[in-house]
C-alpha positions as CSV (number, residue, x, y, z in Angstrom):
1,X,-23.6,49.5,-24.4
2,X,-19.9,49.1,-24.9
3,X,-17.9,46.0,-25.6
4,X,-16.1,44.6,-22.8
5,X,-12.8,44.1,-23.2
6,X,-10.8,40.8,-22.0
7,X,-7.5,41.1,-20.0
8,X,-4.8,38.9,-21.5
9,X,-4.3,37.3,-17.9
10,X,-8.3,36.2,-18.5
11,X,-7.7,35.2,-22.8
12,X,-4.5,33.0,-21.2
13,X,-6.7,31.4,-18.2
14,X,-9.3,30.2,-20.6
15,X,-7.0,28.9,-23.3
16,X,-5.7,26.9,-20.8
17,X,-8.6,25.7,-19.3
18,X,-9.3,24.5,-23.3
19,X,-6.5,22.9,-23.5
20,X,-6.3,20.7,-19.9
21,X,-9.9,19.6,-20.5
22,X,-9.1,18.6,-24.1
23,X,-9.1,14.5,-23.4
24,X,-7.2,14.7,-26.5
25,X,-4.5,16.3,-25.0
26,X,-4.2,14.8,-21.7
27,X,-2.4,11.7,-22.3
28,X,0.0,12.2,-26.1
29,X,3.1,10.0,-27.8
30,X,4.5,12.1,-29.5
31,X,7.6,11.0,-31.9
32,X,10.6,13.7,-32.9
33,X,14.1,15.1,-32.6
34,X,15.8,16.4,-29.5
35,X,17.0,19.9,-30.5
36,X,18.2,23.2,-28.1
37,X,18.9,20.7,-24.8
38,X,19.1,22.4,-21.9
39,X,19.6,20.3,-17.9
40,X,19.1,23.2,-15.1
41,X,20.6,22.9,-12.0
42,X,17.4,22.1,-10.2
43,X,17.4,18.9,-12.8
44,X,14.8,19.4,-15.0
45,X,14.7,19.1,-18.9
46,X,13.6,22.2,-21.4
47,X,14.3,20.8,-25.0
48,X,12.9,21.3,-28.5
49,X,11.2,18.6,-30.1
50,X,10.7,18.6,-33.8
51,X,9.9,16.7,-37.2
52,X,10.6,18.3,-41.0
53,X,7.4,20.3,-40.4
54,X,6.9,22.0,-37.2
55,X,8.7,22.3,-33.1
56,X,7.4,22.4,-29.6
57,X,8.8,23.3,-26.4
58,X,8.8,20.2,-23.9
59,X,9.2,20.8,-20.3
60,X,10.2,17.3,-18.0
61,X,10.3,18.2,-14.5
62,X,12.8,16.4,-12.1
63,X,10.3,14.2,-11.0
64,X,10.3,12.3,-14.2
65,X,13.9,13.0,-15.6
66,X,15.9,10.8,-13.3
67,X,14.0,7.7,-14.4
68,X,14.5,8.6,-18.3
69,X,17.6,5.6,-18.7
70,X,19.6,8.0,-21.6
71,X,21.6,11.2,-21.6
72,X,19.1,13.0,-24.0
73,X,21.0,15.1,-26.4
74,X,21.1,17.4,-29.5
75,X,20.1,15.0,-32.4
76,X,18.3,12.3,-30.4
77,X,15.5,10.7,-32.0
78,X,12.9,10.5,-28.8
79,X,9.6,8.6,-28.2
80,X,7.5,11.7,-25.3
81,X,4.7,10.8,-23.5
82,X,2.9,13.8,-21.6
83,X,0.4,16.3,-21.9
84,X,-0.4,19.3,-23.7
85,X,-0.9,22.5,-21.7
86,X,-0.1,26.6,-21.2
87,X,2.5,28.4,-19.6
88,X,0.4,31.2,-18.3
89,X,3.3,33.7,-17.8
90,X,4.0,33.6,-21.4
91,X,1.1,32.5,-23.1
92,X,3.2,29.8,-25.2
93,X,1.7,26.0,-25.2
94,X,4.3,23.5,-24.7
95,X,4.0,19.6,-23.8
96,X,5.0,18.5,-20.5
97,X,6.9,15.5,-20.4
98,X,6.1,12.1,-18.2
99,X,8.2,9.7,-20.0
100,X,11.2,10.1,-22.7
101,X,12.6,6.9,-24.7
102,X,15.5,7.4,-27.3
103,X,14.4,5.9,-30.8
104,X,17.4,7.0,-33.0
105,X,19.6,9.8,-33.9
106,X,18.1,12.5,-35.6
107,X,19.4,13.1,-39.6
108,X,21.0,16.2,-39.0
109,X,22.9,14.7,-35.7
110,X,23.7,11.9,-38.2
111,X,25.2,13.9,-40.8
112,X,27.1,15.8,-38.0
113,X,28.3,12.6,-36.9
114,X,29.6,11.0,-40.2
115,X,30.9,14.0,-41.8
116,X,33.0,14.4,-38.4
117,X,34.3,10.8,-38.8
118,X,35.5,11.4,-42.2
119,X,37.4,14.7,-41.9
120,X,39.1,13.2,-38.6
121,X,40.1,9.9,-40.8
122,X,41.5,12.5,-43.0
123,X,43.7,14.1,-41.1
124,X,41.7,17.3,-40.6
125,X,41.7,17.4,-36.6
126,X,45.4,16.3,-35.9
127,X,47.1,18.8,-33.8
128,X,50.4,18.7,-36.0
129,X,48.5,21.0,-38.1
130,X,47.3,23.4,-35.8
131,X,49.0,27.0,-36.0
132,X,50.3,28.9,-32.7
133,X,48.4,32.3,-32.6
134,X,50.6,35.5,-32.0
135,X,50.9,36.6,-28.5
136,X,50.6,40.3,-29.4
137,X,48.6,40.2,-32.2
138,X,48.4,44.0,-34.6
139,X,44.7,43.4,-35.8
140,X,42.5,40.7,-35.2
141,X,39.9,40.1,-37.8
142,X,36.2,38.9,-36.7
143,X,33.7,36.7,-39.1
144,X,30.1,37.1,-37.5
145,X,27.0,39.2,-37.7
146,X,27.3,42.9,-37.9
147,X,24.5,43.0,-35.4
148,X,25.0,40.3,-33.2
149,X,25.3,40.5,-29.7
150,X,28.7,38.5,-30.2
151,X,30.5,41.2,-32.2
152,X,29.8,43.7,-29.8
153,X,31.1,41.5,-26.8
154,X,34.5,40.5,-28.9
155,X,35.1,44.3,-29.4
156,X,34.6,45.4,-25.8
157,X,36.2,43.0,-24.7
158,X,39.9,43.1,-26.7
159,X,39.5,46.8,-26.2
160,X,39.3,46.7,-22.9
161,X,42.2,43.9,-22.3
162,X,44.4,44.9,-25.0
163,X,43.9,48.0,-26.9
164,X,46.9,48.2,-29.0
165,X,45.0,45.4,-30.9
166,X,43.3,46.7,-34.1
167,X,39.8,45.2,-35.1
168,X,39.0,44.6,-38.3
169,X,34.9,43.2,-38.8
170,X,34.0,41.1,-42.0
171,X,30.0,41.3,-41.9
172,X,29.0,37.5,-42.4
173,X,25.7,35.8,-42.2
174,X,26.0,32.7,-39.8
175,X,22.8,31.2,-40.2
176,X,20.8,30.1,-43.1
177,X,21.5,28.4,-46.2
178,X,23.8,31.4,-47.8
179,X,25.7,31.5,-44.7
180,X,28.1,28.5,-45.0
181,X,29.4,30.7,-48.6
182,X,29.6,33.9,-46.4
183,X,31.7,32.0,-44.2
184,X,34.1,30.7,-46.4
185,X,34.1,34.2,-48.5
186,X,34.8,35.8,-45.2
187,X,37.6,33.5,-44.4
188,X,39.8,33.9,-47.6
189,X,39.0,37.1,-47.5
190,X,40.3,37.8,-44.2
191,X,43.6,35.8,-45.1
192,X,44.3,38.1,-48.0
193,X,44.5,40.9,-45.6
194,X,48.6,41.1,-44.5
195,X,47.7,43.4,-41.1
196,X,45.4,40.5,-40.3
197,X,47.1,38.2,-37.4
198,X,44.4,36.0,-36.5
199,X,41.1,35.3,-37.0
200,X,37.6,34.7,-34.9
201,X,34.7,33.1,-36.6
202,X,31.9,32.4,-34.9
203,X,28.4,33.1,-34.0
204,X,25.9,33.1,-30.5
205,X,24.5,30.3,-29.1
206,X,21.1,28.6,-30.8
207,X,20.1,25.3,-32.3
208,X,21.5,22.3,-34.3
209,X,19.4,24.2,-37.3
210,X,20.7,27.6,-36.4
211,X,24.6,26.7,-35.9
212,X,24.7,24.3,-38.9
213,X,26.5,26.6,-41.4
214,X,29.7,26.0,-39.2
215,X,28.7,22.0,-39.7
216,X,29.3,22.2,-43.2
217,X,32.1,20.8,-45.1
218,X,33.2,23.8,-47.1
219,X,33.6,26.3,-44.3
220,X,35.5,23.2,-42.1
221,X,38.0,23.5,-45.3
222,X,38.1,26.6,-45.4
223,X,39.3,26.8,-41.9
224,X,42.0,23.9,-42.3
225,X,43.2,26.2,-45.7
226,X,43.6,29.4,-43.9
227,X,47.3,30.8,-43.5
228,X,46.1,32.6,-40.3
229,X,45.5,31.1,-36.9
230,X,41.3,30.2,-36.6
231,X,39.9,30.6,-33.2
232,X,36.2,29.0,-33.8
233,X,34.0,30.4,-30.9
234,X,30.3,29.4,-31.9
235,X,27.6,28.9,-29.9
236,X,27.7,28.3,-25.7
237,X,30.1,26.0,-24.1
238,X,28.1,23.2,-24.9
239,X,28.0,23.3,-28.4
240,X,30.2,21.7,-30.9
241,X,30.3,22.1,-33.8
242,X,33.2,20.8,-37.1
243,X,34.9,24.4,-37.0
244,X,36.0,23.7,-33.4
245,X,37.7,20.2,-33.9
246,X,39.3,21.9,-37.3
247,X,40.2,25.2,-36.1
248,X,43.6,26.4,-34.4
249,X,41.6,26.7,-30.8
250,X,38.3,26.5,-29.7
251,X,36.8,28.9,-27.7
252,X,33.8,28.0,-25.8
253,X,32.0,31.6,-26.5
254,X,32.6,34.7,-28.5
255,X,33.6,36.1,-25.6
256,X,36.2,33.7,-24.8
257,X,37.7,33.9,-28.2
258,X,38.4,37.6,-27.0
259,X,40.5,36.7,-24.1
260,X,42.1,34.3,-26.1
261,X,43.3,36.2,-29.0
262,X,44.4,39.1,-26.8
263,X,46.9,39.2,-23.6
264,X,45.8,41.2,-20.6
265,X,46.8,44.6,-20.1
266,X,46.9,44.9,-16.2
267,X,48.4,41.1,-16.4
268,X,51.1,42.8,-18.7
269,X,51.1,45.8,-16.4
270,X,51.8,44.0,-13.7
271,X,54.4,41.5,-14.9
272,X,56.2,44.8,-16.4
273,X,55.8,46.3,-12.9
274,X,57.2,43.3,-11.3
275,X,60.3,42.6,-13.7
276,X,61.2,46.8,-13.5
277,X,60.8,45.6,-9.7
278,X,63.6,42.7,-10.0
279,X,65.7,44.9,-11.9
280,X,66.2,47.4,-9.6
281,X,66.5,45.4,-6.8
282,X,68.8,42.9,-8.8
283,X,70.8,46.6,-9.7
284,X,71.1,47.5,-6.5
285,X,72.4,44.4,-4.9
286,X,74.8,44.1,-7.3
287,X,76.3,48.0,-6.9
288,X,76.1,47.3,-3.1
289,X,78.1,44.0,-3.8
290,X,80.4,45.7,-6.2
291,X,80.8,48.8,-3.6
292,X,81.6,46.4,-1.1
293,X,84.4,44.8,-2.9
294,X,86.2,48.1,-3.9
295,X,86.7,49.0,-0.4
296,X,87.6,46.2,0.3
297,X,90.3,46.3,-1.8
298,X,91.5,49.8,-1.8
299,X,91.8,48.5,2.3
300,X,94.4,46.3,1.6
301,X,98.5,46.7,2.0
302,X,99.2,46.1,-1.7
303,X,97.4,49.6,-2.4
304,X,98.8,51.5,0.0
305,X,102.2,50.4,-0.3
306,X,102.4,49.8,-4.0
307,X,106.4,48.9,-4.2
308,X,105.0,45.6,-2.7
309,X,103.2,45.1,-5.4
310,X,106.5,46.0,-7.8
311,X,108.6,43.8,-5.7
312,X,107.5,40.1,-6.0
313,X,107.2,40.9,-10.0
314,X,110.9,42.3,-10.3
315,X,112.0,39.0,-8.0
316,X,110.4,37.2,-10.2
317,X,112.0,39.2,-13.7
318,X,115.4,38.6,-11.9
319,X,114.6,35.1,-11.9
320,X,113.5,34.8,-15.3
321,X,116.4,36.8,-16.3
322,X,119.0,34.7,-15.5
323,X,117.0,31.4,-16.4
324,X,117.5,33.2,-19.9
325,X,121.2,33.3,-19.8
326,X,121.3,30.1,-18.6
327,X,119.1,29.3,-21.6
328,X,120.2,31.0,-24.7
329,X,120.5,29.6,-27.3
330,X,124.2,30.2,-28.0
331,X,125.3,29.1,-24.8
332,X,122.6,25.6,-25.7
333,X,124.7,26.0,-28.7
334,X,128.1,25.7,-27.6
335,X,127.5,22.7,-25.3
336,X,125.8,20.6,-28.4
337,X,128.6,21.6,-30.3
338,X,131.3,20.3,-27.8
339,X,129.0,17.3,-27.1
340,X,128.9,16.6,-30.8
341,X,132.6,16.7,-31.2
342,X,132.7,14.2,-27.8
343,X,130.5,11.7,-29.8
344,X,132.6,12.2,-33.1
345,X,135.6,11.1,-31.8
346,X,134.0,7.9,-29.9
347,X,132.2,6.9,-33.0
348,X,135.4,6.9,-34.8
349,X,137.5,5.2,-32.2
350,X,134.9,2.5,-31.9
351,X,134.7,2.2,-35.6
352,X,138.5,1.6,-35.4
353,X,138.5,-1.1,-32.9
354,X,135.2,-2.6,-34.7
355,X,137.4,-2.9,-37.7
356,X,140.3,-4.2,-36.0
357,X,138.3,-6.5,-34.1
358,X,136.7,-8.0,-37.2
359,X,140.0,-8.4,-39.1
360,X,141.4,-10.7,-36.2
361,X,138.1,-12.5,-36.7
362,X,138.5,-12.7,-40.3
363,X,142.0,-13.9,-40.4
364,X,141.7,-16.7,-37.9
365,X,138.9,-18.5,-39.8
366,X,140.6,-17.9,-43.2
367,X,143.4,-19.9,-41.1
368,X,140.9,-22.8,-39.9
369,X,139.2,-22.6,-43.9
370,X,142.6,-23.3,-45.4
371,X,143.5,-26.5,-42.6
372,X,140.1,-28.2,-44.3
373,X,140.6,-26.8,-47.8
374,X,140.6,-29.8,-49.7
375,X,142.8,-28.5,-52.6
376,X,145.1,-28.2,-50.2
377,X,144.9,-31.7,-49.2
378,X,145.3,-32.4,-52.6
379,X,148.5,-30.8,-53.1
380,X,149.7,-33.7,-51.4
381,X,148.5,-36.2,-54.0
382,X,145.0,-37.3,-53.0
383,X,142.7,-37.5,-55.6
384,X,138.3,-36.8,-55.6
385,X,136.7,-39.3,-58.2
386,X,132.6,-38.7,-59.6
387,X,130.9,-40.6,-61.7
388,X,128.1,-38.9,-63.1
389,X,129.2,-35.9,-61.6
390,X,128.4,-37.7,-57.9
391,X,131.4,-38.4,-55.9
392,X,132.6,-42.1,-55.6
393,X,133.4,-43.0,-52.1
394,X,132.9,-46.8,-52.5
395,X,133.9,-49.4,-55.0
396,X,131.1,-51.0,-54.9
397,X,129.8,-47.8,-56.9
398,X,131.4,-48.3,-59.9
399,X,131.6,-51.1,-62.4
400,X,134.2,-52.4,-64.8
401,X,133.7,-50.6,-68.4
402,X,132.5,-47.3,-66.4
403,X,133.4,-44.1,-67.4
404,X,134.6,-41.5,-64.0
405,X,136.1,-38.7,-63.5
406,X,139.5,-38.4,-61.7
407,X,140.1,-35.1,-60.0
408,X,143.5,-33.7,-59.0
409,X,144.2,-30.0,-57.1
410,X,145.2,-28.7,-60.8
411,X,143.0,-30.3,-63.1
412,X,141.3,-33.6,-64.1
413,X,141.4,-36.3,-66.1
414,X,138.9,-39.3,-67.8
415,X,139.0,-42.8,-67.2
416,X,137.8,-46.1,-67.8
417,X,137.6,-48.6,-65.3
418,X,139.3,-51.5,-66.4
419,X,139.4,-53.4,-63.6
420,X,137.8,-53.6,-60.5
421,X,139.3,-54.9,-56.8
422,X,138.1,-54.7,-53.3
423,X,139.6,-54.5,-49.9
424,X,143.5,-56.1,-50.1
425,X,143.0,-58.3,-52.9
């Protein structure tokens, strides 16, 4: 008789069965690290939970998240409470969750954390250093797996917005240990390149574990070295990771990286369509305008009667004409010249009378000098008499025995007093 065979559906139901009638299993505390957080729409939790040694899938319906009092996320170090069981439709085991209480960070959320810290101290985030990426970039080089679904979306992608954009693919291992040396290999690389413009280095979504290589300190200076413009598109929009705080822009997927890096054709299209648009219409508007004012001037007088146009300008040449005459400078000439001849003679008449005037002047004070001269008083026998070269004009000044001087209008003599009176006596 042949063996029967089981149905998977039947293997699944009776694992289960094991498991939910294990007492063991039916009420756990189970200590780890948060990793892979996801909150779905409907509200409830699907995270990894895991020590150095091993992972398991938790599952914490809505029910029992809102009363967990924390944000869980990546790197949390979490006390679960729940129960072991299977999820039929896969066959995977995974615990499902009643309780969650945050113990700590986990160590690779706490190296994130401080090695974060110090490169911002540093200087290494600071938006003076970020480079502009070119608008129309000739080649854009990509840093991720060969065979990643990333790649694949990056080159569809700027094909299909921008093909005049070349694409230049460095093959780069983004998880492991060996892949934060790819990385920065990749990088310099890339920059050594002169058709290269800018660059995109990133990776799918995952885990803390499997986006770490862009964590690492290296490849976040290898980034803030690069010549070229880094757009750092790893993981979902959730994750972040060191290259995105160091890099030029962040892009929260590979595939937004792609509409970064590259304009829009039909956006260009358009805008080209809508400026050729102005342009003719700004064309036309001003040939209409322009139209407009030549008839309008080849309507008026002054072209169909152009003497009238000769007329007012050989007025005005008349005019001008004689103001010249009037004006030249022999005639300004001849009128300085008879003025300057007008303003010899009255300078030399009034020098005359100055003269004249000054000599009357003269000769009347010489007159009143020689009424007070007194030499000429002396002439008529007065005398001027000094004593130590001071006039005497006292008695009382001199004494008997003194020497003075006695001064006539032709010469003078020395005496001695012999004798002294005052008054009549």
């Amino acid at each position: 008789m042949a063996e029967k065979a089981l149905t998977v559906t039947a293997l699944t139901k009776y694992i289960k069965y094991k498991f939910d009638e294990d007492r063991h299993l039916k009420n756990i505390l189970l200590e780890g690290e948060v990793s892979n957080f996801k909150h779905n729409v409907r509200g409830h939790f699907y995270f990894t939970l895991k020590d150095d040694g091993a992972q398991i899938s938790v599952v914490m319906f809505k029910s029992n998240a809102w009363k967990v009092k924390f944000k869980p996320k990546e790197g949390d170090h979490v006390l679960v409470r729940g129960y072991v069981s299977v999820f039929e439709k896969s066959g995977s085991y995974q615990i499902y969750a009643e309780s969650m209480e945050e113990v700590g960070l986990g160590n690779l959320y706490q190296a994130y954390l401080k090695l974060k810290e110090d490169l911002e101290k540093e200087g290494l985030f600071d938006e003076k250093y970020k480079k502009a990426l070119p608008r129309f970039p000739r080649q854009v080089a990509v840093l991720t797996s060969a065979t990643g679904a990333a790649v694949r979306d990056i080159i569809n992608i700027i094909n299909r917005r921008y093909p005049l954009t070349k694409i230049l693919v460095y093959p780069t291992t983004v998880q492991g240990d060996e892949a934060k040396h790819e990385v920065v290999k990749s990088i310099e690389a890339a920059n050594q390149n002169p058709d290269n413009d800018v660059i995109i280095v990133g990776r799918g979504g995952g885990s803390i574990e499997d986006l770490w290589a862009f964590n690492e300190e290296i490849v976040a200076r290898a980034i803030f070295a690069s010549k070229l413009p880094i757009v750092s598109a790893v993981g979902h929009e959730t994750d972040f990771t060191i290259a995105d705080f160091v890099a030029d822009m962040r892009a929260p997927t590979p595939s937004g990286a792609a509409e970064i890096v590259v304009p829009d054709k039909v956006t260009l299209l358009r805008d080209v369509a809508r400026l050729r648009s102005r342009a003719y219409d700004t064309t036309s508007r001003s040939i209409q305008l322009n139209q407009q004012a030549l008839d309008r001037l080849l309507g008026r007088y002054v072209l169909k009667d152009p003497t009238r146009i000769v007329m007012p300008q050989s007025k005005r040449y008349e005019f001008l004409h004689d103001k010249l005459r009037i004006l030249h400078p022999s005639k300004r000439l001849s009128q300085s010249h008879e003025r300057l001849e007008k303003l010899t003679y009255g300078l030399h008449r009034n020098y005359k009378l100055t003269v004249l005037s000054a000599k009357e002047k003269l000769q009347k004070r010489m007159e009143h000098l020689s009424y007070v001269n007194p030499l000429n008083i002396m002439k008529k026998g007065y005398t001027l008499v000094k004593k130590d070269g001071a006039i005497v004009k006292s008695v009382d000044q001199v004494s008997t025995d003194d020497m003075i001087e006695v001064q006539f209008y032709d010469g003078a003599l020395r005496s001695k007093v012999l004798e002294k009176k005052k008054g009549d006596s």
